[in-house]
C-alpha positions as CSV (number, residue, x, y, z in Angstrom):
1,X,85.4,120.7,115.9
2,X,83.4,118.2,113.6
3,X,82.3,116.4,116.4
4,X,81.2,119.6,118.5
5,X,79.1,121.3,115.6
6,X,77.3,117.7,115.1
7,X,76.3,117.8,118.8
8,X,74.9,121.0,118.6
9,X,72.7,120.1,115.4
10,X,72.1,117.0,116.7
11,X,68.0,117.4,116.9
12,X,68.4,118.5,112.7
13,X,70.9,115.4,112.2
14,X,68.1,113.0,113.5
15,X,65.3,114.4,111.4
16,X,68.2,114.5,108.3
17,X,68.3,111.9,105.6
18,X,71.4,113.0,103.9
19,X,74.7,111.1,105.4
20,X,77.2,113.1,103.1
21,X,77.5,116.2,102.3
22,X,75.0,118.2,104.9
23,X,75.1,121.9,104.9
24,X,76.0,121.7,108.6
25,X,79.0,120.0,107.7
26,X,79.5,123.1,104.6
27,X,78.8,125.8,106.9
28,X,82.1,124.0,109.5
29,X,84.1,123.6,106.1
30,X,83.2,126.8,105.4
31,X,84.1,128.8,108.5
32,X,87.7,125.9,108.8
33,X,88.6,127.7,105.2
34,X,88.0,130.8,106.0
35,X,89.4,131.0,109.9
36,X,91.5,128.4,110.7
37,X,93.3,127.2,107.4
38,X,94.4,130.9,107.1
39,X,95.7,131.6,110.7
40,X,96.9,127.7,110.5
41,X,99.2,128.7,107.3
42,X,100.0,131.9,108.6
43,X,102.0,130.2,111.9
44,X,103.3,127.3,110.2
45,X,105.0,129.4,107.5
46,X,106.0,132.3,109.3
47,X,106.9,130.5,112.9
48,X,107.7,126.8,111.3
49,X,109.7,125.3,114.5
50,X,107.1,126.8,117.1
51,X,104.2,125.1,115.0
52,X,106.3,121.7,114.9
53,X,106.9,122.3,118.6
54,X,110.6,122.5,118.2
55,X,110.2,118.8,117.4
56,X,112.5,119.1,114.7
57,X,114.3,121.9,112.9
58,X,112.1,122.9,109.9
59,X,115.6,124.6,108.4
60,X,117.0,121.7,108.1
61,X,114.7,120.4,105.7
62,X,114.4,121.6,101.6
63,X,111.8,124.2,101.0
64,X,109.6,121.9,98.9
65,X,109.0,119.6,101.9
66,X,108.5,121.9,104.1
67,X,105.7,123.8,101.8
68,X,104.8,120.3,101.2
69,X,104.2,119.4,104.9
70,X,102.5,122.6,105.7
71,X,99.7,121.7,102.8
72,X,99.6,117.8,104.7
73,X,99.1,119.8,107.8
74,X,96.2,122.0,106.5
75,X,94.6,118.8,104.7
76,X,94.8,117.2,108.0
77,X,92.8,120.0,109.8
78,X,90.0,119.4,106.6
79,X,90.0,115.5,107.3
80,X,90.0,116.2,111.5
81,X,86.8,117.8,111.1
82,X,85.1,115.8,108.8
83,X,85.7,112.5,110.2
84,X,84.8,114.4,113.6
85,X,81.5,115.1,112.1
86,X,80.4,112.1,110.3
87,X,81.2,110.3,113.0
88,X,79.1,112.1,115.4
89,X,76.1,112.2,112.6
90,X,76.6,108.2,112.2
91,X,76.4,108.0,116.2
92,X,73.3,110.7,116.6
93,X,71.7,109.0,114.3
94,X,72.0,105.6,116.3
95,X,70.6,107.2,119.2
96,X,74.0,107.2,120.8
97,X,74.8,110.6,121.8
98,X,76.6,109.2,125.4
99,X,79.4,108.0,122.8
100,X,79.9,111.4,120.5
101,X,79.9,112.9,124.1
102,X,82.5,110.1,125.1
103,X,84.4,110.5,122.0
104,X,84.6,114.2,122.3
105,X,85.5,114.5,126.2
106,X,88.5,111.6,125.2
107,X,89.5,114.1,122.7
108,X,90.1,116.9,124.6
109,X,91.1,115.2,127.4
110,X,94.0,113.7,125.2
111,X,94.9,117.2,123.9
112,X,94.9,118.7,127.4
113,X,97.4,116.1,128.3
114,X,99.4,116.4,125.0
115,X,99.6,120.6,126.1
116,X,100.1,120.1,129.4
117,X,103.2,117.8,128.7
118,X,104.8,119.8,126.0
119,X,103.6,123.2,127.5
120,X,107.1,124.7,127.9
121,X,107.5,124.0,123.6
122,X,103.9,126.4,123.9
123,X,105.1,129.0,126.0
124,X,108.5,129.5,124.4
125,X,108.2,131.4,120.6
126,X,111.6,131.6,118.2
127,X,113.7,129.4,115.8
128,X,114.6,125.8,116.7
129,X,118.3,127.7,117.9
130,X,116.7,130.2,120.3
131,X,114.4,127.4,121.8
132,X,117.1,125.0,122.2
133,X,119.7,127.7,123.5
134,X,116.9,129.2,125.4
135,X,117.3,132.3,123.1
136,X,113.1,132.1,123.0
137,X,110.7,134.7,123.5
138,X,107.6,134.0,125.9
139,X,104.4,133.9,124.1
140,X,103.1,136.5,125.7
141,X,105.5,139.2,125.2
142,X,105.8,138.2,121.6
143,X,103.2,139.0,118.6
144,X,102.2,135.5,118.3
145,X,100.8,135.6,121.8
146,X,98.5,138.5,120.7
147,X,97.6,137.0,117.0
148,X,96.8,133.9,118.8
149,X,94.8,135.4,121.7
150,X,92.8,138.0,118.9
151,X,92.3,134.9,116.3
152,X,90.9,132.7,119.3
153,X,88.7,135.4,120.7
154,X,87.4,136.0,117.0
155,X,87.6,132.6,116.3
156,X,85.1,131.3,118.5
157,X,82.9,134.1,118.7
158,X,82.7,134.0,115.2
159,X,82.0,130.1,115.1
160,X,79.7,130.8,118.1
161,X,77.5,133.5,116.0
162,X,77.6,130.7,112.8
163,X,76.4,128.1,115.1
164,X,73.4,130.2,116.8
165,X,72.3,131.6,113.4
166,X,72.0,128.2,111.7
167,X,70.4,126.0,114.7
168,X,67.0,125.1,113.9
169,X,67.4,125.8,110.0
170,X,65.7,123.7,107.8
171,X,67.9,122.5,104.8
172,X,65.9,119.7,103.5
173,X,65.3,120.0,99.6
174,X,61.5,118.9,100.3
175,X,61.0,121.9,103.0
């Protein structure tokens, strides 16, 4: 996502003398805190194995480290995007826009693949038991499937409108 909402600014990032901290980069955090990180929580805590990908049984592991993984987990969404979008800003700013565009097709061509490998752990929605026993509930005929489908179409639409509203904004402190 960093990398995507530095593309789309990338005209402001060029004229922009700030390398930290750019209100592009707030508005992302911003939205992340308020959309994802919520919706994020929401599935790891209440659907733990499907958000681990039935990798591993989260009830086999204490409470603590559980909570303690799902905080790592939302830290790591934080740290995704920003990396995402300083990178990108360092590239714009270098006049190399061919590898932010590089970088971001590799990306999702890496998750695609990642999805499209595990895409039966995606589909399936219970407790590491019911997955393994196939005992699992097909996303779409569970809730999960509609949270996810509402939060996405909101989600981006949201993140869309954000995106539109801000482009061509001036935030410098002499303007």
């Amino acid at each position: 996502m960093g990398l995507g909402v530095a593309l789309w600014f990338k005209e402001e990032l060029r004229a922009e003398t700030r390398w930290l901290f750019h209100p592009y980069l707030g508005a992302a955090l911003v939205f992340e805190c308020f959309f994802y990180m919520p919706i994020g929580l929401y599935l790891y805590y209440f659907h733990p194995a499907w958000s681990w990908m039935y990798f591993f049984n989260p009830a086999a592991l204490e409470p603590l480290n559980l909570a303690v993984l799902g905080v790592v987990m939302v830290g790591c969404y934080l740290l995704a995007l920003i990396l995402g979008f300083q990178l990108a800003q360092f590239l714009i700013r270098r006049n190399n826009e061919r590898a932010v565009i590089i970088t971001a097709g590799v990306s999702l061509a890496v998750l695609s693949i990642f999805c499209l490998i595990t895409i039966r752990r995606l589909l399936w929605v219970g407790d590491y038991q019911a997955y393994n026993y196939a005992g699992a509930v097909f996303l779409l005929k569970h809730r999960l499937g509609y949270i996810n489908a509402i939060m996405a179409i909101l989600g981006f639409g949201s993140l869309l409108f954000l995106l539109r509203k801000l482009k061509g904004q001036n935030f410098s402190p002499l303007a």
